[in-house]
C-alpha positions as CSV (number, residue, x, y, z in Angstrom):
1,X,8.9,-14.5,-5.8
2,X,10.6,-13.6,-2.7
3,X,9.6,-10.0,-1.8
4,X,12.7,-9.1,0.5
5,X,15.4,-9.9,-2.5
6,X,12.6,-7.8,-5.1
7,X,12.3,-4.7,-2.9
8,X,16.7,-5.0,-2.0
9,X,17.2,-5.0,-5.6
10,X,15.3,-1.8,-6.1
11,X,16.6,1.1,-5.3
12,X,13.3,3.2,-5.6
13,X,9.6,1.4,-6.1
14,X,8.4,4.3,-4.4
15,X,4.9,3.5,-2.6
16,X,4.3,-0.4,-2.1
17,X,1.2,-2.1,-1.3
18,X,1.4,-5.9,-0.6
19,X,-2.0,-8.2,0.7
20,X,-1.9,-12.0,1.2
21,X,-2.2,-14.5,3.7
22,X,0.1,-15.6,6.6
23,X,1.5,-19.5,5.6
24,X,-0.1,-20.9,8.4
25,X,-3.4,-19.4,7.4
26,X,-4.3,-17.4,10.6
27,X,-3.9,-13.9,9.5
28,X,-4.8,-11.4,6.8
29,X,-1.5,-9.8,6.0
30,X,-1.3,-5.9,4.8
31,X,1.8,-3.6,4.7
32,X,2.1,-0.1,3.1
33,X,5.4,1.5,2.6
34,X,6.4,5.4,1.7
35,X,9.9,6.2,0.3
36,X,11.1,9.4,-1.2
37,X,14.0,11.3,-2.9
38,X,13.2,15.0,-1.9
39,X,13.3,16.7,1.3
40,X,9.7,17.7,1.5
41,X,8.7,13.8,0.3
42,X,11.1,12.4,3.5
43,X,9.5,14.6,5.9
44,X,6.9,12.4,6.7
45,X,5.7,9.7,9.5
46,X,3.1,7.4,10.0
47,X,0.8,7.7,13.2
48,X,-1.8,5.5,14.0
49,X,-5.4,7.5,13.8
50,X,-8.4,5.6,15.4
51,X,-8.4,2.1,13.0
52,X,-6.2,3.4,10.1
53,X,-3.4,5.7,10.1
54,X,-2.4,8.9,8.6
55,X,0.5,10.7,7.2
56,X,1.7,13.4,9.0
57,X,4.7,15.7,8.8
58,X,7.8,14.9,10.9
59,X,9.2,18.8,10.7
60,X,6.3,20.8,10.1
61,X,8.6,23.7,9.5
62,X,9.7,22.2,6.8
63,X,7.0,20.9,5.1
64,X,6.7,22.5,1.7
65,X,3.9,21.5,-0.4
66,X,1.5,19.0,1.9
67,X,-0.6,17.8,-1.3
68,X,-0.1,14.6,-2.4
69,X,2.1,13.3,0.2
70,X,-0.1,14.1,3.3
71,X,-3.4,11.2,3.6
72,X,-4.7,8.8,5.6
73,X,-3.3,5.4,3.9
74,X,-5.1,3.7,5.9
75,X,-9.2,3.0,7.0
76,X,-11.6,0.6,8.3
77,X,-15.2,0.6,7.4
78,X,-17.1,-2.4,8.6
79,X,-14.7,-6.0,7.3
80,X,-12.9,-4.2,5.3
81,X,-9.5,-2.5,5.2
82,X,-8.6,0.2,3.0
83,X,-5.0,0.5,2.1
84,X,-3.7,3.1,-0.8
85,X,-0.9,5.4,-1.4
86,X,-3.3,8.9,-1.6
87,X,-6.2,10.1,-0.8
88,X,-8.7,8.1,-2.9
89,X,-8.7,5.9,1.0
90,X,-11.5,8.9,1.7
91,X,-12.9,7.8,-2.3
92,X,-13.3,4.3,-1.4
93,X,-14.6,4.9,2.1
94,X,-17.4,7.1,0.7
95,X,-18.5,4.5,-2.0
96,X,-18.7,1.9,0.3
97,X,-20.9,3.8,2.3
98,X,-23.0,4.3,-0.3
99,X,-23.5,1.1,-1.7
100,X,-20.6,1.1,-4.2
101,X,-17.7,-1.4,-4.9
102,X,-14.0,-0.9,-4.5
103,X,-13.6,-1.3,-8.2
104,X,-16.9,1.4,-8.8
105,X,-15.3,4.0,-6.0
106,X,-12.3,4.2,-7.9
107,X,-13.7,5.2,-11.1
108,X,-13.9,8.9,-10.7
109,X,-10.2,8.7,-9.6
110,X,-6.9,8.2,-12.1
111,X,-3.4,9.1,-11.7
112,X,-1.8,11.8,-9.7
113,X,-1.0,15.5,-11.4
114,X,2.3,15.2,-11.0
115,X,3.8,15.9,-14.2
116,X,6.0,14.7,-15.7
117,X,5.9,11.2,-13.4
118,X,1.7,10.7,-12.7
119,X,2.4,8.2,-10.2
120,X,-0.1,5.6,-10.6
121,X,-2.4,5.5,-7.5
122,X,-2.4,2.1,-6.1
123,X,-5.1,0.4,-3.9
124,X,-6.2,-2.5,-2.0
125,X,-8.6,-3.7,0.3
126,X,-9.0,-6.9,2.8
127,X,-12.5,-8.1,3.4
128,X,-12.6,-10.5,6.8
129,X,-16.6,-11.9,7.4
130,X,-18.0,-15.1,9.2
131,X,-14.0,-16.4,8.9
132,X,-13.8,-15.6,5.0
133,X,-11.4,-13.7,3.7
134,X,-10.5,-11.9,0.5
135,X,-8.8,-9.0,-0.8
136,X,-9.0,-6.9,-4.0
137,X,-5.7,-4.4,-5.5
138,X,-5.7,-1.6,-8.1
139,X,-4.1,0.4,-10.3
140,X,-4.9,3.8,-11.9
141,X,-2.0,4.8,-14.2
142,X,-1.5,7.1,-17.4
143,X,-1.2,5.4,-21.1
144,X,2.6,5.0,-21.1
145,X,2.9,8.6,-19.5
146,X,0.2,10.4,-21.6
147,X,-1.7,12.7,-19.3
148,X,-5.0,12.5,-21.8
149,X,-5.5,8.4,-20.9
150,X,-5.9,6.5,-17.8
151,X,-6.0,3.1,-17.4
152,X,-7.6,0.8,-15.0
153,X,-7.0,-2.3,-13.5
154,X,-8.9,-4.2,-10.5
155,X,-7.7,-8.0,-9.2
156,X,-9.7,-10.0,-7.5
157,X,-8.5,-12.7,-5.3
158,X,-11.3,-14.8,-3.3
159,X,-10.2,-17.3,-1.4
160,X,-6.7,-16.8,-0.8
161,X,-4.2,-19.3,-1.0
162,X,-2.1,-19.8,2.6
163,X,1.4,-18.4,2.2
164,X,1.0,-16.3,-0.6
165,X,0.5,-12.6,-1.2
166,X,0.2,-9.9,-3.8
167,X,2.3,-7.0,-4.6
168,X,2.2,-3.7,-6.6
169,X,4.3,-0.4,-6.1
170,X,4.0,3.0,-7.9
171,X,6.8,2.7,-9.7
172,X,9.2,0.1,-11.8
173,X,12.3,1.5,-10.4
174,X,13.9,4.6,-10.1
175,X,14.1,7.1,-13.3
176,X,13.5,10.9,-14.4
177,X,10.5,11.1,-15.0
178,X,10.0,8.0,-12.9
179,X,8.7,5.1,-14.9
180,X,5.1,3.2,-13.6
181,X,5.1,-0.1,-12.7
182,X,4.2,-2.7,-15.5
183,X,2.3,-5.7,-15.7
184,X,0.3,-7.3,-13.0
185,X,0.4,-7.7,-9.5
186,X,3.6,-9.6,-8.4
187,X,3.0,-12.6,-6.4
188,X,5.0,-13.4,-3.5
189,X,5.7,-16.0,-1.1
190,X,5.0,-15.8,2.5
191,X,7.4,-18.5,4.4
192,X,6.8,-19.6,8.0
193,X,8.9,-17.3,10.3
194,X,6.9,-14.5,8.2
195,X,4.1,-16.1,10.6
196,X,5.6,-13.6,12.9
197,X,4.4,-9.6,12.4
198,X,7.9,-8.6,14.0
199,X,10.1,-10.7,11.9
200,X,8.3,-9.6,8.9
201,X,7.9,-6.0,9.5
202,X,11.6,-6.3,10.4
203,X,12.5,-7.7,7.2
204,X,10.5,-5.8,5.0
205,X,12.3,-2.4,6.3
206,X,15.7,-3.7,6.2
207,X,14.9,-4.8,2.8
208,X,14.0,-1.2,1.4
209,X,17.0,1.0,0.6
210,X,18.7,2.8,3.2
211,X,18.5,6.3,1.7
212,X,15.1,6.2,0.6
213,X,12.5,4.7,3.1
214,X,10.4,6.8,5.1
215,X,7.4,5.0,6.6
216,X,6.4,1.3,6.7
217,X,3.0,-0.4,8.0
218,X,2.2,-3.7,8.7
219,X,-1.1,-5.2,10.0
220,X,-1.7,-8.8,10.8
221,X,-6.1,-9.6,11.1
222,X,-6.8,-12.5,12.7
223,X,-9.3,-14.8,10.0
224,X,-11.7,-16.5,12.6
225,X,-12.1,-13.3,15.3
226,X,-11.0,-10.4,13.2
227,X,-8.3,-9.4,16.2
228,X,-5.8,-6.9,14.9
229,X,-1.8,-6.4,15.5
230,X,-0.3,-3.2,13.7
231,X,3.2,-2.4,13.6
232,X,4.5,0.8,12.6
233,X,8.1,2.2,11.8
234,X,8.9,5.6,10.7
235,X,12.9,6.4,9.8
236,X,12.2,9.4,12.0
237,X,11.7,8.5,15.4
């Protein structure tokens, strides 16, 4: 599927997490994007910190309630790259350094306690050694909005395939209470002039609706030496 026209035809998927690999098979892609509908949930940028980055409030006057929407989405430990829409980054991190999986980190996180939405937490994570390359995404949502159940998915994908990605967002569209996303990872096409980190990073934020994009990250990691370009736009400046 073609990942511009999916996110254009959405007005709200809320956080979106989307891994692959660029068509011409160079580059480990990654981009994270943040949108919200309230105040406090807009009043938010993304600033590099070290590796990763972090959330961090645009008007700190205004910022009303920071759990939830304040995180790092973004951390390197060793090959790998962490990207998720909450804290469980710092959960995965941890495991890792102590001998756990992705998939075994997660397991003493579910869903967020937002009531009545519990906004799935979605992760991923890119793996780049000796010039192999895989990635792994997740989902931790409630049984069809029941706050007793959790449900957990982990895909795998070894091996990527050159021009193709994988994408999963919080949420199916926009709702009260906002309904999860379904199913499995979507996959999406990656097309030649998507080779290019500006032209997709550009697309990608065009594509996400006007009134409710905040943040957007992109990363491109070079397969055979690991060398990393990050682009980062914020809608305020």
């Amino acid at each position: 599927m073609n990942i511009f026209d999916d996110l254009g035809s959405n007005p709200y998927p809320g956080r979106g997490i989307m891994l692959g690999l660029s068509a011409d098979g160079k580059n480990a892609v990654a981009a994270y994007f943040i949108m919200g509908r309230s105040e406090n949930s807009r009043n938010r940028v993304f600033v590099e910190d070290g590796d990763g980055i972090r959330t961090k409030a645009f008007d700190p006057s205004k910022m009303k309630d920071p759990s939830l929407i304040i995180y790092a989405p973004v951390r390197v430990y060793g090959p790998n790259t962490i990207v998720t829409n909450g804290d469980q980054t710092d959960t995965v991190y941890a495991g890792l350094t102590k001998g756990l999986s992705f998939s075994e980190a997660l397991r003493s996180r579910e869903f967020e306690p937002d009531a009545p939405n519990y906004t799935p937490r979605i992760s991923g994570m890119m793996t780049i050694e000796d010039g192999a390359y895989s990635y792994q995404l997740s989902i931790l949502k409630s049984a069809h909005g029941c706050p007793d159940s959790c449900e957990r998915f982990t895909y795998g994908y070894a091996s990527p395939l050159a021009g193709e990605g994988h994408f999963i967002h919080t949420y199916e569209t926009d709702g009260d209470p906002l309904p999860s996303f379904r199913g499995d990872p979507k996959t999406i096409e990656l097309g030649e002039e998507d080779n290019d980190i500006d032209t997709f990073t550009k697309k990608l934020w065009d594509a996400l609706n006007e009134d409710n994009k905040v943040s957007l990250f992109v990363r491109f990691i070079n397969v055979a030496d690991g060398t990393r370009h990050t682009r980062i736009v914020n809608r305020h400046e």
